[in-house]
C-alpha positions as a Markdown table, in Angstrom:
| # | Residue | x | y | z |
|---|---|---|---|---|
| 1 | Unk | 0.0 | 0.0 | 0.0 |
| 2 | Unk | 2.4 | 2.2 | 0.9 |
| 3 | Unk | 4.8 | 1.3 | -2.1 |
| 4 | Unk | 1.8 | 1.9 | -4.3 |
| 5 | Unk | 0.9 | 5.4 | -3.3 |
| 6 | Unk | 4.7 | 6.5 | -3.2 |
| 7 | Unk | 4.7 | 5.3 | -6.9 |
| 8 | Unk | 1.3 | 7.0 | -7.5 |
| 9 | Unk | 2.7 | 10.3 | -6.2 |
| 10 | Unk | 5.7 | 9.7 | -8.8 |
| 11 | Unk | 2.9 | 10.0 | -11.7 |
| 12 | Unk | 2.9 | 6.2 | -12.2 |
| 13 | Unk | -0.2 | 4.5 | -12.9 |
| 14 | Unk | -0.6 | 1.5 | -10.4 |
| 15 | Unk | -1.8 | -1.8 | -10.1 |
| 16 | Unk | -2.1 | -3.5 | -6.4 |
| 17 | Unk | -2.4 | -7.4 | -6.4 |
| 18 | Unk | -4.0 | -8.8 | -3.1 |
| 19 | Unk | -4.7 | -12.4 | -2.0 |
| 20 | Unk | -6.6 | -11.2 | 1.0 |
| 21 | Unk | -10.5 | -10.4 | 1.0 |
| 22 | Unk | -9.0 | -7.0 | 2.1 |
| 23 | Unk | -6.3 | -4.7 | 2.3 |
| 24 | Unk | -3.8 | -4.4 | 5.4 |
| 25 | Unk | -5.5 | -6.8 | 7.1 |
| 26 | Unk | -2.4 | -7.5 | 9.3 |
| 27 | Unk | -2.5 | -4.0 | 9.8 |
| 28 | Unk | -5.2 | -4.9 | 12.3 |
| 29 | Unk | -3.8 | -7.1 | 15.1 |
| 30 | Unk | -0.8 | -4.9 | 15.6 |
| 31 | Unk | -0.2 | -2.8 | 18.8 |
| 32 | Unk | -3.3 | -5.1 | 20.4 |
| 33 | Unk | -5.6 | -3.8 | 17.5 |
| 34 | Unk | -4.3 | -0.4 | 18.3 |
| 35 | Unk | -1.8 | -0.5 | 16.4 |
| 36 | Unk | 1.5 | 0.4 | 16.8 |
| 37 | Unk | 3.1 | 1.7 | 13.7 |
| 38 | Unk | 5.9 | 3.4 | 14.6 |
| 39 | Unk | 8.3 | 4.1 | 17.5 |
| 40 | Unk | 10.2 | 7.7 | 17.9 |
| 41 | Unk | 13.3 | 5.9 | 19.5 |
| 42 | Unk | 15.2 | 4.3 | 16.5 |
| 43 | Unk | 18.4 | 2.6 | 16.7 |
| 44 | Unk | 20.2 | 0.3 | 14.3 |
| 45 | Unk | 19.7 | -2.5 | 17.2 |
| 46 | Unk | 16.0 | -2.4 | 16.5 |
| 47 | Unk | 16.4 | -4.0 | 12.9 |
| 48 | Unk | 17.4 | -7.4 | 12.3 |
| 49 | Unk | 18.6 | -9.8 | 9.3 |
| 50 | Unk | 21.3 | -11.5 | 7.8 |
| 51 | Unk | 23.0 | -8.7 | 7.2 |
| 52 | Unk | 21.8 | -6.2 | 9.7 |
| 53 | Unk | 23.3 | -2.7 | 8.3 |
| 54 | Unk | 21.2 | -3.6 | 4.8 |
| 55 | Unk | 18.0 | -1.3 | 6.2 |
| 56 | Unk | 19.9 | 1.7 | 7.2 |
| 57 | Unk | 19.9 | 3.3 | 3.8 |
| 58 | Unk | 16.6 | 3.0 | 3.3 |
| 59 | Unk | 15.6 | 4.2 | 6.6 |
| 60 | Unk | 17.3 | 7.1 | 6.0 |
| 61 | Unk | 15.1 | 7.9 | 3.0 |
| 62 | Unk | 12.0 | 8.2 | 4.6 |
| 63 | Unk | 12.5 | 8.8 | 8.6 |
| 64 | Unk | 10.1 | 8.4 | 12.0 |
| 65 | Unk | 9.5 | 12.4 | 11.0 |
| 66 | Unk | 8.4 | 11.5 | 7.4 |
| 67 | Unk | 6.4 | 8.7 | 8.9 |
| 68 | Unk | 4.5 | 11.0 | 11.2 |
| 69 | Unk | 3.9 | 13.8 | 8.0 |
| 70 | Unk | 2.7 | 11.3 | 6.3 |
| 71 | Unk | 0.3 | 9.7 | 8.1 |
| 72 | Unk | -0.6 | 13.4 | 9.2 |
| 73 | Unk | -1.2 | 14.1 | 5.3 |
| 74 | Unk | -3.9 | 11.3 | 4.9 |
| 75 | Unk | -5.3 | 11.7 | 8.1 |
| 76 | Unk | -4.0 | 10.0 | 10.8 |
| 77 | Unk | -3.1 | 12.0 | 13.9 |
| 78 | Unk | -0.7 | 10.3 | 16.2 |
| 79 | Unk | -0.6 | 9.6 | 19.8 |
| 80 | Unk | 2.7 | 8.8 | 21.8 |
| 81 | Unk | 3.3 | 7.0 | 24.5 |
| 82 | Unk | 7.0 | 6.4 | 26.0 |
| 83 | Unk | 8.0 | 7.0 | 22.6 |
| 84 | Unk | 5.5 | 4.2 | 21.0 |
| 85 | Unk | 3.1 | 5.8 | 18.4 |
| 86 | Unk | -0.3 | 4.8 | 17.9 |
| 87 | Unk | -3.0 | 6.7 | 15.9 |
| 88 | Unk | -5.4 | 8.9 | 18.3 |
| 89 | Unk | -8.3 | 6.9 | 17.3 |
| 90 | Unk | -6.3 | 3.9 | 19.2 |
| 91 | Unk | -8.1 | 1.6 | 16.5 |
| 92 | Unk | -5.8 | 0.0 | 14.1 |
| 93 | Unk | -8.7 | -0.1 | 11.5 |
| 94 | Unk | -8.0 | 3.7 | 11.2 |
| 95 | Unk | -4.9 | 2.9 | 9.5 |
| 96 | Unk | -5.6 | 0.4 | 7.3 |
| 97 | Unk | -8.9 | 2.6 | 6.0 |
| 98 | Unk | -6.8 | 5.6 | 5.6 |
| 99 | Unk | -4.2 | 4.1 | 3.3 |
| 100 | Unk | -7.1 | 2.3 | 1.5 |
| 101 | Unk | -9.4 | 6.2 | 0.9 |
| 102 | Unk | -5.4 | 7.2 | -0.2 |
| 103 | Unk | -5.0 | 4.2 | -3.0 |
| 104 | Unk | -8.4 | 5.4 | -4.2 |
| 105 | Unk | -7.6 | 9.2 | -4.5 |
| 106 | Unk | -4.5 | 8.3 | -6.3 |
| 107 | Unk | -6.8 | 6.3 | -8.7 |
| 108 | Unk | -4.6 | 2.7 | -7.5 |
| 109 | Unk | -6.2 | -0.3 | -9.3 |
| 110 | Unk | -7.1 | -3.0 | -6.4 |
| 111 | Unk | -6.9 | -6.3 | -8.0 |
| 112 | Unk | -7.7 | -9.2 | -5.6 |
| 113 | Unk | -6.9 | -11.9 | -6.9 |
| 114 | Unk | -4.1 | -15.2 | -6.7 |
| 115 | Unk | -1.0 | -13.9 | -8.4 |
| 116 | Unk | 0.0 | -17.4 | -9.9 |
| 117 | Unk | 3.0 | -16.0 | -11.8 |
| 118 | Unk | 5.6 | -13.1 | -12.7 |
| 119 | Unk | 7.7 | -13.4 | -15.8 |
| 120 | Unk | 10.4 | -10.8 | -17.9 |
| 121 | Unk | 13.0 | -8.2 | -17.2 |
| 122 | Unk | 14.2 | -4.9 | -18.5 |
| 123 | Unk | 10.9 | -3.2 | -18.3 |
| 124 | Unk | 8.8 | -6.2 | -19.9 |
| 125 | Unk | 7.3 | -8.2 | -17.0 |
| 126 | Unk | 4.0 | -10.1 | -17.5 |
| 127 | Unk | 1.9 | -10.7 | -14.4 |
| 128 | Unk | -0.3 | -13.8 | -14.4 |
| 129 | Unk | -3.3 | -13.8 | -11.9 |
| 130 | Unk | -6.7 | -15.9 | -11.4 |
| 131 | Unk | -8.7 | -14.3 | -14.4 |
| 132 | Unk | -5.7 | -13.0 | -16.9 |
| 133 | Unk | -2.4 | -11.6 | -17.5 |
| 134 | Unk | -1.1 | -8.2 | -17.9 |
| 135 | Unk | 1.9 | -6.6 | -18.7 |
| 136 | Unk | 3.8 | -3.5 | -16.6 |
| 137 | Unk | 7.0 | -2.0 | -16.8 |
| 138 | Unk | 8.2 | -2.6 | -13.4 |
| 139 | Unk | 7.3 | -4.9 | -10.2 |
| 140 | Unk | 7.2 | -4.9 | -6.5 |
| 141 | Unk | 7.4 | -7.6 | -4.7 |
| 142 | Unk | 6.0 | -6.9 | -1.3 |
| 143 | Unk | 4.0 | -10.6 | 0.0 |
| 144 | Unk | 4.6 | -10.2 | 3.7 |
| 145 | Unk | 5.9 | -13.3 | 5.0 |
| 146 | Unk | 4.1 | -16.7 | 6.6 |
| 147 | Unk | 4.0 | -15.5 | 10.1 |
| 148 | Unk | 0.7 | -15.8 | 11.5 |
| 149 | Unk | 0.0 | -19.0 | 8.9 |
| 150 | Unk | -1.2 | -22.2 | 10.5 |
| 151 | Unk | 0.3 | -23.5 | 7.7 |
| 152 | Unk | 3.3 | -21.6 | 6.3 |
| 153 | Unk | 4.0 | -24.4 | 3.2 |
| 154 | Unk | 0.7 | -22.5 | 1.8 |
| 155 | Unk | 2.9 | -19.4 | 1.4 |
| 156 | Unk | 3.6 | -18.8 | -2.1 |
| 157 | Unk | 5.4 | -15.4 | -2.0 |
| 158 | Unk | 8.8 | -16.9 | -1.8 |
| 159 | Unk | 8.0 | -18.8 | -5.1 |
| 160 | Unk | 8.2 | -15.7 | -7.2 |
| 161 | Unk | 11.6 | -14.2 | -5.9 |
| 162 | Unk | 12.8 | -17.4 | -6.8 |
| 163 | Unk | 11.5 | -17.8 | -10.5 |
| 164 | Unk | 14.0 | -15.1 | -11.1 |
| 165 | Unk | 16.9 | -16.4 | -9.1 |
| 166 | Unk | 16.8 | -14.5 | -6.1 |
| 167 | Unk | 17.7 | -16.8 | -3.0 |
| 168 | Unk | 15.8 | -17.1 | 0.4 |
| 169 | Unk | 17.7 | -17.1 | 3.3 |
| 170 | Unk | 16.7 | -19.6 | 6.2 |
| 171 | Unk | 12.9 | -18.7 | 7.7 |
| 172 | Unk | 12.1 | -18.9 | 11.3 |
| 173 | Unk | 9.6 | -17.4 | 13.2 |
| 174 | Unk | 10.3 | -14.6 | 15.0 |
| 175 | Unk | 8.9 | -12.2 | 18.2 |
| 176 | Unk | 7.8 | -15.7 | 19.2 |
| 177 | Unk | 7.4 | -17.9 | 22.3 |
| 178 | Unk | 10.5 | -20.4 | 23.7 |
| 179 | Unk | 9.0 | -23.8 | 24.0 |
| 180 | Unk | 11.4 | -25.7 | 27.1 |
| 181 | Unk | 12.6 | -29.0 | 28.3 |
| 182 | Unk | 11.6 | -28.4 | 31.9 |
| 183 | Unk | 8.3 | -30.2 | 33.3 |
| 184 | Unk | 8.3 | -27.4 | 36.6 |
| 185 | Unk | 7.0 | -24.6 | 33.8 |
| 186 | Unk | 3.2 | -26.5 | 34.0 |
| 187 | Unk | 3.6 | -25.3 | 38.2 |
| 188 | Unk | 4.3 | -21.8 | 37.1 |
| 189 | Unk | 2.3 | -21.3 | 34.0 |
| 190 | Unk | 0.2 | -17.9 | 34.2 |
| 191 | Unk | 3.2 | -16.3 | 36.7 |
| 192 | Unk | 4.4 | -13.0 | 35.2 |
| 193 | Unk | 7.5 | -10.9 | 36.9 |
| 194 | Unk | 9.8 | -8.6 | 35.4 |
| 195 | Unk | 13.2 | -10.2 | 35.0 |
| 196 | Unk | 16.5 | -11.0 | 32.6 |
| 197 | Unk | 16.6 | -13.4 | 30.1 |
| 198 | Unk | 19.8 | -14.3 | 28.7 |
| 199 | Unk | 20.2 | -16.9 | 25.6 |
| 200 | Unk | 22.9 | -18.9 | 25.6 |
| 201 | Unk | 24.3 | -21.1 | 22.2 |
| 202 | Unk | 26.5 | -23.9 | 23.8 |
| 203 | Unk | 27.3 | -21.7 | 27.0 |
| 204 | Unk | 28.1 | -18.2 | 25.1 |
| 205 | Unk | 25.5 | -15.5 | 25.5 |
| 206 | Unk | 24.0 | -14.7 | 22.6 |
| 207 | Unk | 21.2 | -12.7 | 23.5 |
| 208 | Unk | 19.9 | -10.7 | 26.3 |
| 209 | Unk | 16.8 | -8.6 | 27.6 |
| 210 | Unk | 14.8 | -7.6 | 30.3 |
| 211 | Unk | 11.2 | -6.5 | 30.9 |
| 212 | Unk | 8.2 | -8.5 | 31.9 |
| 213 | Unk | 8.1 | -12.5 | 31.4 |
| 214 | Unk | 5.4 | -14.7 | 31.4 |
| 215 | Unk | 5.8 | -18.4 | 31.9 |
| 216 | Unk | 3.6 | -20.9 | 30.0 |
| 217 | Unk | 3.0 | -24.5 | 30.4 |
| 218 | Unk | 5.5 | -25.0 | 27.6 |
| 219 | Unk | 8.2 | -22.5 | 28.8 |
| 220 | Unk | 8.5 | -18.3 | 28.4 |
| 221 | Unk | 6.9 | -16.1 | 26.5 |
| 222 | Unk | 6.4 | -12.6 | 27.2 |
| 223 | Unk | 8.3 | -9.2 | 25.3 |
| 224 | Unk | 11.5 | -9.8 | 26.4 |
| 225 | Unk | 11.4 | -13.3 | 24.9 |
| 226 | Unk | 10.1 | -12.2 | 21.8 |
| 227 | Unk | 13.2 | -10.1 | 21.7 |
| 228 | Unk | 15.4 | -12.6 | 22.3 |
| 229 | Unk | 13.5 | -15.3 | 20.2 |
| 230 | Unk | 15.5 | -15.0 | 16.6 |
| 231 | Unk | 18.6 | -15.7 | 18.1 |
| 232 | Unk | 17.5 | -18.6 | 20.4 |
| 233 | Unk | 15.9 | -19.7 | 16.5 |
| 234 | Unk | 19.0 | -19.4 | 14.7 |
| 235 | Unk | 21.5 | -21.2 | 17.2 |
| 236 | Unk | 19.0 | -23.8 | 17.3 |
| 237 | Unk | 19.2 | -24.3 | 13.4 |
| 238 | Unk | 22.6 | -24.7 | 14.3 |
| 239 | Unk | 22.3 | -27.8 | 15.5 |
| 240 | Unk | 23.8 | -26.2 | 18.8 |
| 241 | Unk | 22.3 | -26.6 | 22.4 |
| 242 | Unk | 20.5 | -23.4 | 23.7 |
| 243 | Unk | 19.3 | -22.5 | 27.1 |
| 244 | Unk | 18.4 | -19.9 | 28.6 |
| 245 | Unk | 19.3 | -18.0 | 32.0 |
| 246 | Unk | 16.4 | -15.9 | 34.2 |
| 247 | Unk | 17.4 | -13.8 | 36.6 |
| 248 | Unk | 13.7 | -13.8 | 38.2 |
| 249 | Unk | 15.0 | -10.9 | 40.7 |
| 250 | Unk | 17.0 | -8.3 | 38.9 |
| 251 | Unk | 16.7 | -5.7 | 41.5 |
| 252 | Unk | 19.0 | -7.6 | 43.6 |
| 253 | Unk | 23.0 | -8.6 | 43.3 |
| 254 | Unk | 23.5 | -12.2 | 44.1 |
| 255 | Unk | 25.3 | -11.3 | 46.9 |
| 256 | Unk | 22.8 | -9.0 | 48.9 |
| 257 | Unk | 20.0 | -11.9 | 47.9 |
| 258 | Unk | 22.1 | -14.0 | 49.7 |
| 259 | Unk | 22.8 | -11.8 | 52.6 |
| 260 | Unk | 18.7 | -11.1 | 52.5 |
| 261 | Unk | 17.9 | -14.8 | 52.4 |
| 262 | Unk | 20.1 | -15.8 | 55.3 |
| 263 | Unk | 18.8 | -12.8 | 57.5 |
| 264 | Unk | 15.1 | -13.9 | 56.8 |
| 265 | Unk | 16.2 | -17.4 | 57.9 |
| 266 | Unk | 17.2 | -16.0 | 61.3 |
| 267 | Unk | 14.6 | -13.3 | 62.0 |
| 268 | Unk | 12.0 | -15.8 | 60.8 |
| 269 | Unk | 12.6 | -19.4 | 62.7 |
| 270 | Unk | 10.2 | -22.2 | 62.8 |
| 271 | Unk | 8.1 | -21.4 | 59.7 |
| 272 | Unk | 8.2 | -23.7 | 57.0 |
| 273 | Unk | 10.3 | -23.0 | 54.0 |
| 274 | Unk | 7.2 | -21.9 | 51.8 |
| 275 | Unk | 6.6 | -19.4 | 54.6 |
| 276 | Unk | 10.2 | -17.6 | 54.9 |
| 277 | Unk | 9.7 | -17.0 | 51.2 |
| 278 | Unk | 6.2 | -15.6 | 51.7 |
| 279 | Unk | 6.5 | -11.4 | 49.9 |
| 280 | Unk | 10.0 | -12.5 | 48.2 |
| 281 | Unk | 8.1 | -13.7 | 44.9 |
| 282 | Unk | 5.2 | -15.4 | 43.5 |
| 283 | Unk | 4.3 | -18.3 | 45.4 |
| 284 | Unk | 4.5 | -20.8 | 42.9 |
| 285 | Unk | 8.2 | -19.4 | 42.0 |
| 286 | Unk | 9.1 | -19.9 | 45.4 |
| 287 | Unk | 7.6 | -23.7 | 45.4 |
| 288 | Unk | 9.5 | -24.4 | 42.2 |
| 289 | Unk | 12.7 | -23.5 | 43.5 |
| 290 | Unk | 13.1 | -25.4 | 46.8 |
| 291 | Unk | 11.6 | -28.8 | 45.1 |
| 292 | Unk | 14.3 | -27.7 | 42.5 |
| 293 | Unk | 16.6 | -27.6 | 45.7 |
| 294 | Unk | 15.4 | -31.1 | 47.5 |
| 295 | Unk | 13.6 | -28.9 | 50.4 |
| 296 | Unk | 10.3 | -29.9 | 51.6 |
| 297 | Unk | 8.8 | -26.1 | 51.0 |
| 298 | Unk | 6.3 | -27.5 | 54.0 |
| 299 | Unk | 8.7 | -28.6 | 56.5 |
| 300 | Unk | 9.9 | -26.6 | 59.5 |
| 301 | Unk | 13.0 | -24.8 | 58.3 |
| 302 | Unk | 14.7 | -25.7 | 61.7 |
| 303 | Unk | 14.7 | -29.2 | 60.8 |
| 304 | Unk | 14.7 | -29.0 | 56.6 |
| 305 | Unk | 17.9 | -26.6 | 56.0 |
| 306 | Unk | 20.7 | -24.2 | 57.3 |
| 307 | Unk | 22.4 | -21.1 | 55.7 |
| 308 | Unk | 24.1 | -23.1 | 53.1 |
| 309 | Unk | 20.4 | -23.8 | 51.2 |
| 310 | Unk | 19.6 | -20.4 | 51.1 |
| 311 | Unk | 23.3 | -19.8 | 49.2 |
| 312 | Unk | 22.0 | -22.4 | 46.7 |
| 313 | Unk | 18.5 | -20.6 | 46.7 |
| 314 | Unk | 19.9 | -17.1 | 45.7 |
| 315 | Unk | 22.1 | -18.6 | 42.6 |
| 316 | Unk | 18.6 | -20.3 | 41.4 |
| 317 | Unk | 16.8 | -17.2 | 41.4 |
| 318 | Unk | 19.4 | -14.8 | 39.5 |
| 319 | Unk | 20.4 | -17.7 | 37.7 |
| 320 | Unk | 17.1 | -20.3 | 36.5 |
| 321 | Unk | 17.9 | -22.6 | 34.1 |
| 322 | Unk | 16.5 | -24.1 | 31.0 |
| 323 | Unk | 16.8 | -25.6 | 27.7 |
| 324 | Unk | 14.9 | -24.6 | 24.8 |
| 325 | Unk | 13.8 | -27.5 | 22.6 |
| 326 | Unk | 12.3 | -25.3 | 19.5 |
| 327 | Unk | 10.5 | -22.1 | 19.2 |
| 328 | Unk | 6.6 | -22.1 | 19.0 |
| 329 | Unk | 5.5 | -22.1 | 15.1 |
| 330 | Unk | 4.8 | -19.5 | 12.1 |
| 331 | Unk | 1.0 | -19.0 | 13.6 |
| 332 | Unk | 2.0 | -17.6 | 17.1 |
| 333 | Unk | 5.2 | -15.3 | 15.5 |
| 334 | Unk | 4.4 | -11.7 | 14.8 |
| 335 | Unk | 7.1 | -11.9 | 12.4 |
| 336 | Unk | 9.3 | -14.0 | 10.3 |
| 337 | Unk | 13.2 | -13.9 | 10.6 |
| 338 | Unk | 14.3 | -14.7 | 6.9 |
| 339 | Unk | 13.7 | -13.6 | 3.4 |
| 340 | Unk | 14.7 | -12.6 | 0.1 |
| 341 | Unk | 18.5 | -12.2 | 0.3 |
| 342 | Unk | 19.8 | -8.8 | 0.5 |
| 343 | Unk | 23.3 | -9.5 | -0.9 |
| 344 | Unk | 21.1 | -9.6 | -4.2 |
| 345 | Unk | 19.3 | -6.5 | -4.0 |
| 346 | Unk | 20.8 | -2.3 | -4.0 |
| 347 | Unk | 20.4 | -1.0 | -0.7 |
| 348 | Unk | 19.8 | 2.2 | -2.2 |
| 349 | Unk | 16.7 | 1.6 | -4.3 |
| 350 | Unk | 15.6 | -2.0 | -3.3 |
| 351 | Unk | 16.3 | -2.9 | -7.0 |
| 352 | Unk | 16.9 | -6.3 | -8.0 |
| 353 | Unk | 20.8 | -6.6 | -8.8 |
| 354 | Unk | 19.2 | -9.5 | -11.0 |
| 355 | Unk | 16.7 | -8.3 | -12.5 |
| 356 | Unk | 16.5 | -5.0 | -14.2 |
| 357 | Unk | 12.9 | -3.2 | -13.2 |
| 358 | Unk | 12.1 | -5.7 | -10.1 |
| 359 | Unk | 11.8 | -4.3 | -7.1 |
| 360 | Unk | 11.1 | -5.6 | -3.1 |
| 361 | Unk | 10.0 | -3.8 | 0.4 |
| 362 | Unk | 8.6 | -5.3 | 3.4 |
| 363 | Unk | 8.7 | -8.2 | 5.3 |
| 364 | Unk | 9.3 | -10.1 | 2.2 |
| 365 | Unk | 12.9 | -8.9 | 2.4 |
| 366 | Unk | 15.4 | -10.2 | 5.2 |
| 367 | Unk | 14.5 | -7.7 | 7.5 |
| 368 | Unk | 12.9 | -7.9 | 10.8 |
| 369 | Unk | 12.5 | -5.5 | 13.6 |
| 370 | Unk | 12.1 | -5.7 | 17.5 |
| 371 | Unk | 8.6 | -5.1 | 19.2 |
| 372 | Unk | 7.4 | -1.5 | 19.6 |
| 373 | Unk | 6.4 | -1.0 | 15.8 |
| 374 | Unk | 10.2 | -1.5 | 13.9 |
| 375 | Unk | 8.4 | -3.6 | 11.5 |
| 376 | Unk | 6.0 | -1.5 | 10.4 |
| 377 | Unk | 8.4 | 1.4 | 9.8 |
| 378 | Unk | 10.3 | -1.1 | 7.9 |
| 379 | Unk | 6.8 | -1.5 | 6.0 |
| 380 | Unk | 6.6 | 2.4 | 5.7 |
| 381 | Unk | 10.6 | 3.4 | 4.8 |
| 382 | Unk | 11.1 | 0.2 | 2.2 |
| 383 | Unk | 7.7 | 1.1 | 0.5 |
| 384 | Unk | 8.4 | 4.2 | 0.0 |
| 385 | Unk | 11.8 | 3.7 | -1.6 |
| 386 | Unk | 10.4 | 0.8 | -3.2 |
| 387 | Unk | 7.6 | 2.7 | -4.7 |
| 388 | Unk | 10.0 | 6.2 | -5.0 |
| 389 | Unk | 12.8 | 3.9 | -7.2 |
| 390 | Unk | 10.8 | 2.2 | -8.9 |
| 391 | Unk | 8.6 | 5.3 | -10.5 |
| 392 | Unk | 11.5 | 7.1 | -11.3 |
């Protein structure tokens, strides 16, 4: 959409070609349905691929501030919140209806139908759908990717890069949930706490972040892990053995945790184990970690432990250990990690280096961002160039 209506601007008559029953339907369960779609912090950190510098250029083209006078221009008034923009209407639909009233002022042909097909170069390319073929002088490629498919071998996109050569790197679903080897994460499931999670690949961190985690039955989900969750995907294609490290009370060194613990043991004699741990974290936490640690959490601490335990008790709460076994699969990511391979495509103008007149911009490229709407300003800034380039 937004490649379309750059190109439109450029005095180029346009032609969109949607699967979907309508446009930017993925548009509408981002931010929470409020979506999202941009963030006024921007760092290089907060874009991700095989080569992670390739998005810079183009985000330099067209910028958070163009972002904002643009969706200004077609309506859209923005609302900020710790630096996360949202539209004021807070309704995602707002978004995806005010790009859709902008295709149809710039007189943007909406063509739903299956594109079976995409054949030529130079300025010649012949587009094959459901009910015809017709011919254009240059193409965008902008399918999206297969996150959010129940069944991602359904997605076709991939199939047209690679009619002309272009080569996909290796998919995996990203901003996604850990699925982990431990059976103690059915105790805890539905226990959120703000933390640390670090990823390690064969005992070297990979990966860290903090913010608020949420354990499931199968292991951790929650922002930070989404974060985290491309990495712990890749060294896992690896073939290499991940796990990850929680420091369930980052407000704490290990050794004042320990000096805390111990002091509670004294001032507090005679309750059970559960009970010295009472206020010092979620109570199914605190059960975890003692059967973790061979205590009886209802035995009289008198008779159950001594100072050494609690030692042992501080290093398992700054220090929780786990092994992920995969990641959950493309219909619970928010993204895909993977795409068309930038090495074969100008960083400038999102030009084919193959192919003369073929163009790409979205999440169809390798590019992927962090939560707190990177991917859709990746949507908005490769577009745009996209759309920019390719009319000129």
């Amino acid at each position: 959409m937004m490649a379309a209506i750059t190109a439109a601007d450029q005095g180029a008559e346009v032609w969109i070609y949607e699967l979907k029953d309508r446009l930017g339907k993925k548009i509408l369960a981002t931010g929470n349905g409020k979506c999202n779609f941009t963030n006024m912090f921007q760092d290089d950190s907060c874009y991700r691929g095989t080569n992670p510098s390739f998005s810079k250029s183009v985000r330099e083209q067209f910028t958070v501030e163009n972002t904002l006078e643009f969706f200004r221009k077609i309506g859209i008034e923005p609302k900020v919140k710790n630096g996360y923009v949202y539209p004021n209407s807070e309704q995602a639909a707002s978004v995806a209806d005010a790009l859709s009233m902008e295709l149809r002022a710039k007189h943007v042909k909406v063509v739903q139908e299956q594109v079976y097909s995409v054949k030529g170069q130079d300025g010649d390319f012949l587009v094959k759908s459901e009910h015809g073929q017709n011919e254009f002088d240059k193409v965008i490629l902008c399918c999206g990717s297969p996150a959010g498919m129940k069944n991602p071998k359904e997605f076709a996109g991939y199939s047209l890069a690679e009619s002309f050569g272009h080569q996909i790197t290796d998919l995996i679903p990203a901003l996604v949930q850990l699925r982990c080897k431990e059976k103690w994460f059915k105790t805890i499931s539905g226990v959120r706490c703000e933390g640390i999670i670090r990823v390690l690949e064969n005992g070297k961190e990979i990966a860290k972040e903090k913010g608020e985690l949420l354990f499931a039955e199968y292991g951790l989900s929650g922002i930070p892990v989404f974060q985290v969750s491309r990495f712990a995907g890749e060294a896992l294609n690896r073939g290499s053995k991940v796990t990850c490290k929680v420091d369930l009370l980052p407000g704490y060194t290990k050794e004042e945790l320990e000096a805390r613990l111990v002091q509670r043991f004294e001032s507090l004699r005679g309750r059970t184990a559960e009970e010295l741990l009472v206020g010092l974290h979620n109570h199914k936490v605190n059960y975890v970690l003692l059967k973790e640690l061979g205590i009886d959490p209802v035995e009289d601490s008198k008779k159950s432990y001594g100072t050494s335990d609690f030692i042992r008790l501080a290093s398992l709460y700054k220090e929780l250990t786990c092994q992920v076994t995969e990641l959950n699969p493309f219909a619970n990511a928010q993204v895909c990690a993977g795409g068309v391979d930038t090495s074969e495509i100008d960083d400038r103008t999102l030009e084919s280096k193959l192919i003369k007149g073929l163009y790409f911009a979205g999440e169809f490229v390798d590019v992927d961002g962090t939560c707190g709407g990177y991917n859709l300003q990746w949507a908005w800034s490769s577009g745009y160039v996209a759309g920019f380039h390719a009319a000129k």
